[in-house]
LOZA-928559 format. One record per residue (C-alpha): x, y, z. Coordinates in steps of 0.001 Angstrom, whole numbers, plus 500000, padded with zeros to 6 digits. Example, Ala and Ser with C-alpha at 12.3 -4.5 7.8 and 13.67 -1.06 7.14 Angstrom:
# LOZA-928559
512300495500507800513670498940507140
***
This chain:
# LOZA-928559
515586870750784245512443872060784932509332872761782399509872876512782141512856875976780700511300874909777336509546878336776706510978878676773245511641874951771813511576875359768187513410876178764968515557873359764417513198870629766316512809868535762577516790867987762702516054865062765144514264863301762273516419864871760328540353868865742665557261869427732196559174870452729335562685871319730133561701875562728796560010876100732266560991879650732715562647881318736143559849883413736789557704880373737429560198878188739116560668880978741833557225880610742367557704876423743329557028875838746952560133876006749086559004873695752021559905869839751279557535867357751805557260865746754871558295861827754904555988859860755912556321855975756425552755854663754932552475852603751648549506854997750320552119857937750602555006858380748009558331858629749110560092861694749353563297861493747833561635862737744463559567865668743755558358867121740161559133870398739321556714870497735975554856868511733963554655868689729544551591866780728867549399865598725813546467864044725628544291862883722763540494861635723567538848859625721470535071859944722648533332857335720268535695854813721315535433856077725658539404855911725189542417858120725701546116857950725152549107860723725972551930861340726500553897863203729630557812864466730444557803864823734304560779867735734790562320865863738577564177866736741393566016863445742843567110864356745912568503861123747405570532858006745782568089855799744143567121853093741574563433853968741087560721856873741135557017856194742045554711857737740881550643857117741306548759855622738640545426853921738121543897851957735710546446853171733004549024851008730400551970853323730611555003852202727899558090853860726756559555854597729281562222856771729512564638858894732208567216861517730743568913864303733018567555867393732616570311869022731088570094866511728106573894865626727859573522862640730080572131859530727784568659858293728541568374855326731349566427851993730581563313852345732543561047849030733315557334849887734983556164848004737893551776848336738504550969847897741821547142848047741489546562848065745612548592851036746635547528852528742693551096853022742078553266852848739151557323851970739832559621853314737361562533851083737962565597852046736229568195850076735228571392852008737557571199853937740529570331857640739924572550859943741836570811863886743329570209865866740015567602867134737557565873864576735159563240864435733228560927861235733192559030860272730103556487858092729145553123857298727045549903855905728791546686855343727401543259854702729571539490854584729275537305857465729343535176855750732613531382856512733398531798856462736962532291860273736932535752860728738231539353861021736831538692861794732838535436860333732143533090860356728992529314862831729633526217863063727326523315866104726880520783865526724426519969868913722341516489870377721531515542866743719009516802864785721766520036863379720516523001862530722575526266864336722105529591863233724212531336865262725778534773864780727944535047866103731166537787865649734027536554865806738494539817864993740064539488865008743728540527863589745961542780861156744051541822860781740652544247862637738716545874859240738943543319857811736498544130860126733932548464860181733659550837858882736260551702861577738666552546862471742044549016862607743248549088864115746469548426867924747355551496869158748791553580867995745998552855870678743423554280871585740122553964873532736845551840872023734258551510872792731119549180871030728795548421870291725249545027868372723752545007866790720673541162867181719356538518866379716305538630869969714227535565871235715361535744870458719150536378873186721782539110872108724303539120874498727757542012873782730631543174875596733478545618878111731215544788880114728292544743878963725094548365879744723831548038878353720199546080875960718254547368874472715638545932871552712581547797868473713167546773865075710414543650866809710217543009867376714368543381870337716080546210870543718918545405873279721359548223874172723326547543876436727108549501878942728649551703876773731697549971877258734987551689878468737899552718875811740524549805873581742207548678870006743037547353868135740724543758867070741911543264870701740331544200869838736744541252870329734362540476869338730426537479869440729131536812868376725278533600868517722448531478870686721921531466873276724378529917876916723779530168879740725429527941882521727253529907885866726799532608887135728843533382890363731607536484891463732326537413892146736072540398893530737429541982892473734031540526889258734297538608887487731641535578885435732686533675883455731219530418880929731526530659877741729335528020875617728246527204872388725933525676873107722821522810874618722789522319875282726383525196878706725696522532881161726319521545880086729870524673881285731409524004885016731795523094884991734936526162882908736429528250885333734418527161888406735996527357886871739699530803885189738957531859888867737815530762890564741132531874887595743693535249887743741670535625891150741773534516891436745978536902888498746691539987889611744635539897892885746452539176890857749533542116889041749451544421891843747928546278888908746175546052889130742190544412886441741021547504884435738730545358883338735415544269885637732462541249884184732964538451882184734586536203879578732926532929878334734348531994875746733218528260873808733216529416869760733183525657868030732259527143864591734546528971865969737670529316864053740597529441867483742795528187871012743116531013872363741694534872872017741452537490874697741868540401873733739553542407876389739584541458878615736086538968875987735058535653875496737779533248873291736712529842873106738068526933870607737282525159872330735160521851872303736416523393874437739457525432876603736546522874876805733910519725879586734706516839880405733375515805883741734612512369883667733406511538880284735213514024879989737866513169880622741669514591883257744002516132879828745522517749878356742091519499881710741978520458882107744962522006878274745094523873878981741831525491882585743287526694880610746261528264877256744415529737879952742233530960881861745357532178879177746923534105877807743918535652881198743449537068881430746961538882878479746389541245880209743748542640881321747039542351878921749573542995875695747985544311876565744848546952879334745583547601877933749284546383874421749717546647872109751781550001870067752671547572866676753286544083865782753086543735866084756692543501869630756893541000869628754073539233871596756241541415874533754999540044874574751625536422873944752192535593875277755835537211879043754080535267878682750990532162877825752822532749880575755146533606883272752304530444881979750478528461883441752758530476886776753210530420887297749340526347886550748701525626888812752196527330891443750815525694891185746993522291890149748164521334891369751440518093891490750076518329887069750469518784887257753692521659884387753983522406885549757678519410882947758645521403880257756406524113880832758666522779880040761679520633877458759790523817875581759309525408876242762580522352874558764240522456871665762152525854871092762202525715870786765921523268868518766261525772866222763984528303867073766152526566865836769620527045862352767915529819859901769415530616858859765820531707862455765026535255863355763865537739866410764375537916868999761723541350868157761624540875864460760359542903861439760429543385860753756499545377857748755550544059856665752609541986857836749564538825856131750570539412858036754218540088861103751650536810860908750014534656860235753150536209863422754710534339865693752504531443865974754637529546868655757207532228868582759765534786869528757102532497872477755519529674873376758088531275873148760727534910875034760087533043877320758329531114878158761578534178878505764169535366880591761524532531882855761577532809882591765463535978883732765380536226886338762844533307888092765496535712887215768703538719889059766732536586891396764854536027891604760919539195893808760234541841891894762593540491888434761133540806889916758013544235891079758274545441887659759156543663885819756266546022887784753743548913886984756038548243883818755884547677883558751572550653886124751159553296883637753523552271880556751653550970882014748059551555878790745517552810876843748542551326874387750698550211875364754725548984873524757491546533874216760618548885875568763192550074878007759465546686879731760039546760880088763886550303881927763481548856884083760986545558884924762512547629885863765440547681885802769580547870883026772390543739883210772405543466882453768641545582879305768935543766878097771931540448878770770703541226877409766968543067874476768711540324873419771044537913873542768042540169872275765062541795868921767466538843867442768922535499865744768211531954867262769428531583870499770625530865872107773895527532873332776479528038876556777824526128876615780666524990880226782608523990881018785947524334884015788394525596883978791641526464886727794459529745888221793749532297886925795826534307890188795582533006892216798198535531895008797056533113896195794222529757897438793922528119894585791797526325892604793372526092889865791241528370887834788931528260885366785481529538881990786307530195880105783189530587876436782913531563873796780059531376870157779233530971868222775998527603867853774945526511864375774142522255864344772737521650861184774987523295862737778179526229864190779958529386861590779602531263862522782758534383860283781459534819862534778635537385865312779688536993867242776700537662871003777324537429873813775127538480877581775110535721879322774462534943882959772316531345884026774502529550886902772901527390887992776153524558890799775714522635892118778386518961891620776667517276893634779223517196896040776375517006894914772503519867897696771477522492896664773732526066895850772584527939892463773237530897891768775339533424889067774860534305886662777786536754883726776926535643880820778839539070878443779316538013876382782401535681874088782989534125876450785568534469880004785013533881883413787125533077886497785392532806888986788419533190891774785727530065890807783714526964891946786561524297892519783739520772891778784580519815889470781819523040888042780146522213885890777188525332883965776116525148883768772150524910887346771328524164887166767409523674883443767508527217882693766127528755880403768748529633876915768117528430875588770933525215875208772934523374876782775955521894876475778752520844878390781849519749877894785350515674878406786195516009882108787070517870883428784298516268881486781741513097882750782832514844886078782302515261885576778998511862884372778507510307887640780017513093889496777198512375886784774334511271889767772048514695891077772626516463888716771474516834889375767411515674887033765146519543885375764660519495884955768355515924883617768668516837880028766163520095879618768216518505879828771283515669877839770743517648874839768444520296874942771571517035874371773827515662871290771538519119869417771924517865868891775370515132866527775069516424863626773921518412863620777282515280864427779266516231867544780722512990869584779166509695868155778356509178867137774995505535868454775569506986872018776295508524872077772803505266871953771361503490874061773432505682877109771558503429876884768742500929878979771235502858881517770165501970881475766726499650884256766376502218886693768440505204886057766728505907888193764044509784886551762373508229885055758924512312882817759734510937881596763190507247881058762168508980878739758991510506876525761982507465876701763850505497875220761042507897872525760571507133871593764181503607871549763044504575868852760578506805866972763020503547864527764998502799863078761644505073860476761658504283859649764838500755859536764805498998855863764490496853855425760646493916855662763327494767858896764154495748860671761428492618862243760637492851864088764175496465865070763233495236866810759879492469868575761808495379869972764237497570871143761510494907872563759446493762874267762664496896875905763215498363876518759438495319877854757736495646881250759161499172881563758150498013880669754526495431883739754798498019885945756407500481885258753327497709885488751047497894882045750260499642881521746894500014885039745404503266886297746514503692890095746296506324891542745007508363893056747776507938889815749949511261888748751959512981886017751216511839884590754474508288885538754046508291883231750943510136880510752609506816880984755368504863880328752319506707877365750790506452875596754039502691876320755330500927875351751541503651872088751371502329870792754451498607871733753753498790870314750332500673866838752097500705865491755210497966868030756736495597867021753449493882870310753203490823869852750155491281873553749375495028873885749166495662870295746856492970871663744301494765874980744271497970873006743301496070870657740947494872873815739053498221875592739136499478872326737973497537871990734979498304876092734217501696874815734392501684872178732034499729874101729139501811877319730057505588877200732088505151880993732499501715881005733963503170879746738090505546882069740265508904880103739843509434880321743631506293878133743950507047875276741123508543872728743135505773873141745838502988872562743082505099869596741919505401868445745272501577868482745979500774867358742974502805863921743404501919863771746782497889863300745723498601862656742003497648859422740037498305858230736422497676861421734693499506862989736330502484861211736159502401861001732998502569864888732637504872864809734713507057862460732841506367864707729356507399868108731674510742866364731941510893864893728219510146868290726739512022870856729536514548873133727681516820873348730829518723871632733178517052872816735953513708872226735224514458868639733494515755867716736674512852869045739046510516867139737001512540864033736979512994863779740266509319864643741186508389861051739259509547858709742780507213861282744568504112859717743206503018857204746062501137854246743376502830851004743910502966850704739876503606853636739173507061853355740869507531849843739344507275852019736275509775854669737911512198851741738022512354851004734624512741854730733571515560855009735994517721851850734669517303853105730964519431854858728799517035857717728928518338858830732501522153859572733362523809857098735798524036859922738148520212860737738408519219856805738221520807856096741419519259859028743354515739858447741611516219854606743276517054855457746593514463857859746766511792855047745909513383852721748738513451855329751008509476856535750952506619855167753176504379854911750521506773853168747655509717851332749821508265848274749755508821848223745740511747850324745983513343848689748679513069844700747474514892846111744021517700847588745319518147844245747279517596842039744018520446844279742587522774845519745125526138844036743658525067845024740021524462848947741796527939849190743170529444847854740008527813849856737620526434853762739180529248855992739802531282855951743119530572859303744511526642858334743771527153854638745191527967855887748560524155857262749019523537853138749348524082852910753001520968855308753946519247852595751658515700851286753520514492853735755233512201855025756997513315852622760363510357853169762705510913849864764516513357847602765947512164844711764074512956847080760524516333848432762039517512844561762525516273843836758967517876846815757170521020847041759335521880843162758850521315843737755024523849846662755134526863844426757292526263841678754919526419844304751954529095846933752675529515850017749893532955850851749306534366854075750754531676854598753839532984853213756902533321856063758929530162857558757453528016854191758233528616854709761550527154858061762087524274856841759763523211854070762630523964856144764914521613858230764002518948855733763164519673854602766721518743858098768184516028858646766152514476854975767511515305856098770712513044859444770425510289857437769008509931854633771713510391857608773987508222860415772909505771858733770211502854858296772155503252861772774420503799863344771362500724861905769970498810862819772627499796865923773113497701866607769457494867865566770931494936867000774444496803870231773742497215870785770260493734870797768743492880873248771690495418876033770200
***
């Protein structure tokens, strides 16, 4: 491809380095799922001839002792001739076990239980065969309340003096519901639960129902909740201690409310008034009444996730949950409105329709992710989360032009494939071909068949081709099909040619043409062929409307489509990349100002995809930041500056002095057109993003004197005062201030987390401490992180972030070495994982051998699938080095300083 064709090279250019009592009333058992589940031959799977119906369950935590013991009758339906039920179970004693039919004038069967620790089953193997009927299967179980963050686990916060209080706290997705009672752990096999807890006098208890009753039992408390309408039971929730909370708003009926430990009650406002409005937009939305009297939100001070949508009962971590308006930035907020969005959305997809198996997770996640971004566009327009979009449609793509991709639709077969499967692909990337092809259909027809879709399988379970028959026509189930089935995604590429119709006046025509796009190159083996929703605009003029062309073929003729200069991804919401011949591409680069700013990052990250494979110069991607002083998007100038920052790391220690001169050069005037760090008050949200990312890399890698005493003085403002520094510009401060920082420093640092009176800020000032590049000051950053002073949860992230830096790795990295095996023992699972991007950065072959052989001979548990994208993509990024270091390099001193 020739040079012109990398005009615009931007935006995304950094990616390359880049959850029964026999009195069940009618009403709810109409509401049980009529489909039967699938049979399916596979010893993680349970078998089919039994199904619950509801579930009568007690527990009673015991927090000082990290134990718990209950008690459960499983209402059954036996549907076949057999001697046993299974059940999953983990890591529980269950005794007493006992099987009586339903109607309770059959006598009770003998029931002996068989643990099968592999499969984490528990065989309930009675005594004679049980013939088709109603039963009801009891039992007692006890368990420990585990640290590792999943199933019902044991949490601290310390309060204002700094002492710990425990709290208990349930995260039970995937699988972990198995960890807390034996049950049928798998989605499509819902049932009505109703549940009691058994609690010390003065403890709060919250679960997915409303509190029915609560009653003094031998001086305890037993809280009994309202049953909950049929679901699965990775949604189950119970949370126990001393729990306080915010206030509450009614909506549509609704009660909602923000829960908090202790203490921290009175940071919730904020996440109560955005969980009233995103309820309120999304239950008209759907036009399905939400099933609960209420919704609790709660803030969980150890949470292994952003938040968790059991059904009734969300819990979020709190530092996510938990605001503090007065010292919170624009971005905090905006993070927490989205989680809480998100989370929200999955009352209906998930909760109310969910999944029948984990491999069309995508369900759940790729719709909440999608209505996330509906909900906070149409509360905050003023954030402007359209960029986000496209943000993450970019990214997600350049994941997706990796061989060791996956399918949205994945292949799940057991819970470690379960866990893995929560990842970009799953969220990012179904959210995007959703957002593709709600604009295809239109907003109203898409919408239409979203509610037929919830209001055909409301408290059922659906699958994939569910949706496509909802949503509608031949071209939907193609198009969804194509994109849901298969790995990667597609390269649309555009060129016009002389209409072969010589019956009409147009002289030219749009021929479209697909492949699958690989980064490296074009694999002409793969076959791969997708049907395509184009959005084509004629950006001869900036006003002009788009048309929609399905491309189905692997070469395409639009006769129909004669427009002068067609761009391809009108509004930048495609999934899938571009290209063009020489003559229209220099089109577009005559109309670039056309193009609106949306359009502008897609084009220019679909552009950037191309040099790896060597069809544009990697020189040309640089030479857009010529356009600096002309272009006036404060979105595309941020991506421009992080091109800016990109040469550093490729620049020899000899030469970095040249490579601060260049980025001084050419990000100093940006600081002086933003004002530098006084943000006015009607800046955009992408103006102060601008300013974010031109005084972080002035105050870093581009070591400008002015801009790291500016920080060192806010700093020290900062530290005497927490109100004195625009929230919005905390973390860069911080970041500087590490970055250049020494022993005083860190040890303010250290007292700003000690003495923070939020989540939030405790954690930003935590986590700054492995920013500080002193070799003993990290040694130091080690201890702090293996004490008892630090959660688990934050430990583990603090470490890898030491092993991971230039400056500290070589401290960092040897530790995590020394006590790899003692790691994956003790941090929790979900945080374990993070293990395998362990040793970075990998600028050599010589340090890829090293780390990769230390990762084969040390496998983590639960990241197969996700350790090979991870060298994959150490591979590419070795590849673009030995390839482009030195041009790049050079380029800063032939081109770049002359800018």
């Amino acid at each position: 491809m020739r040079r012109a064709q990398c005009f615009l090279l931007a935006a995304l250019f950094c990616v390359l380095f880049v959850s029964l009592s026999e009195s069940v009333n009618a009403s709810s058992s109409d509401k049980l799922p009529k489909q039967a589940p699938k049979k399916v031959n596979d010893p993680w799977r349970l078998p089919t001839n039994v199904i619950p119906v509801s579930y009568e369950l007690t527990f009673e935590p015991n927090i000082d002792q990290s134990s718990f013991k209950g008690s459960e009758a499983i209402r059954l339906k036996v549907r076949t001739t057999s001697n046993e039920i299974i059940l999953n179970s983990q890591d529980l004693r269950i005794t007493d076990a006992k099987l009586l039919a339903a109607d309770g004038l059959r006598a009770s069967k003998n029931v002996r239980v068989e643990l099968d620790a592999k499969y984490q089953r528990a065989r309930f193997v009675v005594s004679e065969t049980v013939p088709p009927g109603d039963y009801v299967l009891s039992c007692k179980f006890s368990g420990k309340l585990n640290d590792d963050l999943a199933g019902f686990y044991r949490c601290f916060y310390e309060d204002a003096a700094h002492k710990k209080h425990y709290l208990t706290a349930t995260q039970m997705e995937p699988t972990d519901a198995r960890k807390m009672f034996p049950c049928f752990d798998e989605p499509g096999l819902k049932a009505i639960f109703n549940i009691r807890a058994l609690v010390d006098s003065a403890d709060t208890a919250i679960s997915n129902g409303a509190i029915q009753s609560e009653d003094k039992v031998g001086g305890k408390k037993l809280v009994i909740f309202e049953p909950t309408p049929p679901m699965s039971s990775y949604l189950v929730a119970l949370l126990t201690g001393q729990w306080k909370r915010t206030g509450e708003k009614i909506v549509d009926g609704v009660k909602i409310a923000v829960w908090a430990p202790t203490g921290k009650e009175n940071l919730g406002k904020f996440s109560l008034e955005e969980a009233a409005k995103s309820f309120a937009f999304q239950n008209k939305y759907f036009s399905l009444p939400y099933p609960f009297k209420k919704l609790d939100l709660i803030a969980v001070p150890e949470f292994s996730m952003g938040g968790m949508e059991n059904w009734g009962a969300i819990t979020f971590s709190d530092d996510l949950l938990l605001v503090d308006e007065k010292t919170a930035s624009i971005f905090h907020k905006q993070g927490a409105s989205e989680v809480i969005s998100h989370e929200i959305a999955h009352q209906w997809f998930g909760d109310l329709v969910t999944m029948k198996w984990w491999d069309d997770l995508w369900l759940n996640e790729s719709f909440a992710t999608w209505m996330e971004s509906k909900v906070t566009e149409a509360l905050h327009p003023e954030w402007e989360t359209h960029f986000d979009r496209i943000s993450s449609r970019n990214s997600i793509l350049h994941a997706d032009a990796r061989r060791t991709t996956h399918p949205i639709h994945a292949v799940i077969k057991n819970p470690s494939q379960a866990m893995e499967s929560f990842d970009g692909i799953t969220y990012q990337k179904g959210s995007a071909v959703l957002t593709m092809l709600e604009s295809f259909l239109g907003a109203a027809e898409f919408k239409k068949g979203v509610i037929k879709y919830l209001e055909s399988h409301k408290f059922g379970c659906a699958a994939a081709e569910d949706l496509w028959s909802a949503l509608g026509g031949t071209h939907t189930s193609g198009i969804m099909r194509s994109y849901v089935m298969q790995s990667g995604a597609p390269i649309v590429h555009a060129r016009q040619i002389k209409n072969p119709n010589s019956a009409t006046p147009n002289p030219l025509a749009l021929e479209l043409s697909q492949y699958r796009f690989f980064e490296r190159g074009r694999d002409k083996k793969d076959a791969s062929i997708w049907q395509i929703p184009v959005q084509a605009r004629d950006i001869s003029s900036a006003a002009s409307n788009p048309a929609p062309l399905l491309l189905t073929k692997t070469q395409q003729l639009f006769p129909s489509y004669p427009e002068k200069t067609p761009f391809i991804n009108a509004g930048g919401l495609g999934y899938y990349r571009t290209s063009y011949d020489h003559a229209l591409l220099m089109r577009i680069q005559e109309k670039f100002d056309n193009l609106t700013d949306d359009e502008k990052l897609s084009f220019i990250s679909d552009c950037q995809q191309l040099l790896l494979s060597g069809e544009i110069p990697v020189e040309d991607a640089y030479n857009l930041l010529k356009r600096l002083k002309t272009e006036k998007s404060y979105e595309v100038l941020a991506q421009m500056v992080y091109l800016i920052e990109s040469p550093y790391k490729y620049m020899k220690k000899d030469r970095k002095k040249e490579y601060q001169s260049f980025a001084q050069r050419l990000t100093l005037p940006l600081k002086k057109r933003l004002n530098g760090w006084n943000a006015g008050s009607s800046d955009s949200q992408s103006q102060k993003s601008l300013r974010i990312a031109v005084l972080d890399l002035l105050g870093t890698d581009a070591q400008d004197p002015l801009t790291i005493k500016e920080a060192k003085a806010l700093f020290e403002k900062y530290v005497n005062d927490r109100s004195s520094v625009n929230p919005d510009l905390v973390r860069t401060v911080f970041n500087i201030t590490a970055y250049n920082g020494g022993r005083k420093e860190y040890d303010q640092m250290k007292q700003l987390w000690k003495s923070a009176s939020n989540p939030a800020d405790k954690g930003r000032a935590l986590h700054t401490l492995p920013d500080f590049h002193d070799k003993a000051l990290a040694a130091e950053t080690i201890k702090l992180a293996r004490s008892s002073e630090v959660s688990k949860q934050d430990g583990i992230s603090m470490l890898l972030s030491l092993a991971d830096s230039e400056y500290t790795r070589d401290v960092g990295w040897p530790y995590l070495k020394q006590n790899w095996n003692e790691l994956v023992k003790t941090y929790p699972r979900d945080e374990v994982t993070s293990l395998i991007y362990a040793g970075g950065p990998i600028e050599d072959r010589a340090r890829q051998n090293e780390v990769m052989s230390w990762h084969r001979a040390h496998p983590v548990p639960h990241t197969a699938e996700r350790k090979k994208r991870h060298d994959e993509n150490v591979e590419t990024s070795l590849l673009y080095r030995e390839r482009y270091a030195k041009r790049i390099s050079d380029w800063v001193s032939k081109t770049g300083m002359k800018i």
